[in-house]
N, C-alpha and C positions, 0 to 999 in steps of 0.2 A: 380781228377777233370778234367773231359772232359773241350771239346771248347765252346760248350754250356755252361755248369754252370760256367765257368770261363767266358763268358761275361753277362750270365745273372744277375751273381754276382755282377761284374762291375756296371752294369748300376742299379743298388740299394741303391752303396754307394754315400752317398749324401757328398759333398764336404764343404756346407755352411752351417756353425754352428751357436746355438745361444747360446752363450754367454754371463754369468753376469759379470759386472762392477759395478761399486759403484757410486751413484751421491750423495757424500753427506754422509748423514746418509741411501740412498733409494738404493736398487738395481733395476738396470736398466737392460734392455736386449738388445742387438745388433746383429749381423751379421756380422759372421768373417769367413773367408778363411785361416788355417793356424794362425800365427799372426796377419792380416793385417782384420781392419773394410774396408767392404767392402759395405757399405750401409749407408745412414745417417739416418736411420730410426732406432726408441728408442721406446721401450716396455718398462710397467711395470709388464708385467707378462711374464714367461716363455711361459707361453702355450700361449698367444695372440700372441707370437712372430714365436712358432712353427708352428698356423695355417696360420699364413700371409706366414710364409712361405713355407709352405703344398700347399698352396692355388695359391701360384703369383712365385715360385722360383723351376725349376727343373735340375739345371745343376748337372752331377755326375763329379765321378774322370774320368769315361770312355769320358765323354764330353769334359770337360777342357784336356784331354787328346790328345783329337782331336785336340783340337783348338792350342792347345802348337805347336802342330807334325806343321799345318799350317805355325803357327808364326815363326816356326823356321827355314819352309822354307824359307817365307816370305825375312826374314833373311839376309836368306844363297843367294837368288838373288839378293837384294839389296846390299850386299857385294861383288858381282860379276859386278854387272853393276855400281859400283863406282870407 
C-alpha cells in the first residue's frame, strides 16, 4: 500500500459507530466512539440512526487523528508555560 491508498483508506474509516443497547425490553440505538456515548441522541432503529449519521456526522480516524496530534500539542505548551 502506497501513500495514496494508505490515506485514502484513512479518510473512510469512520470512527463513530451506532450501537444497540437495551431500554427496557426495546433496543435502542446510540453513538459511540470506542466505549464512550458520545451523543445524546437515541434511535429505534439501526438504519435511522445510520442515516442521521451518513447525513450530519463525518469525522474519520484520519480526523480525530488530527485533532489528537493538535491536543497533544496544545498540551505539551500549556505544560511549558506553567
Amino acid at each position: 500500500m502506497d501513500f495514496q491508498e494508505a490515506l485514502e483508506w484513512a479518510t473512510r474509516q469512520d470512527v463513530v459507530k451506532v450501537t444497540c443497547v437495551k431500554d427496557g425490553e426495546d433496543d435502542k440505538f446510540i453513538f459511540t466512539v470506542g466505549q464512550y456515548r458520545v451523543a445524546p441522541h437515541v434511535f429505534d432503529s439501526q438504519e435511522e440512526a445510520e442515516q442521521y449519521l451518513k447525513e450530519n456526522v463525518s469525522f474519520t480516524n484520519l480526523d480525530l487523528a488530527i485533532m489528537g496530534a493538535i491536543s497533544q500539542r496544545l498540551y505539551e505548551l500549556n505544560k511549558e508555560n506553567s
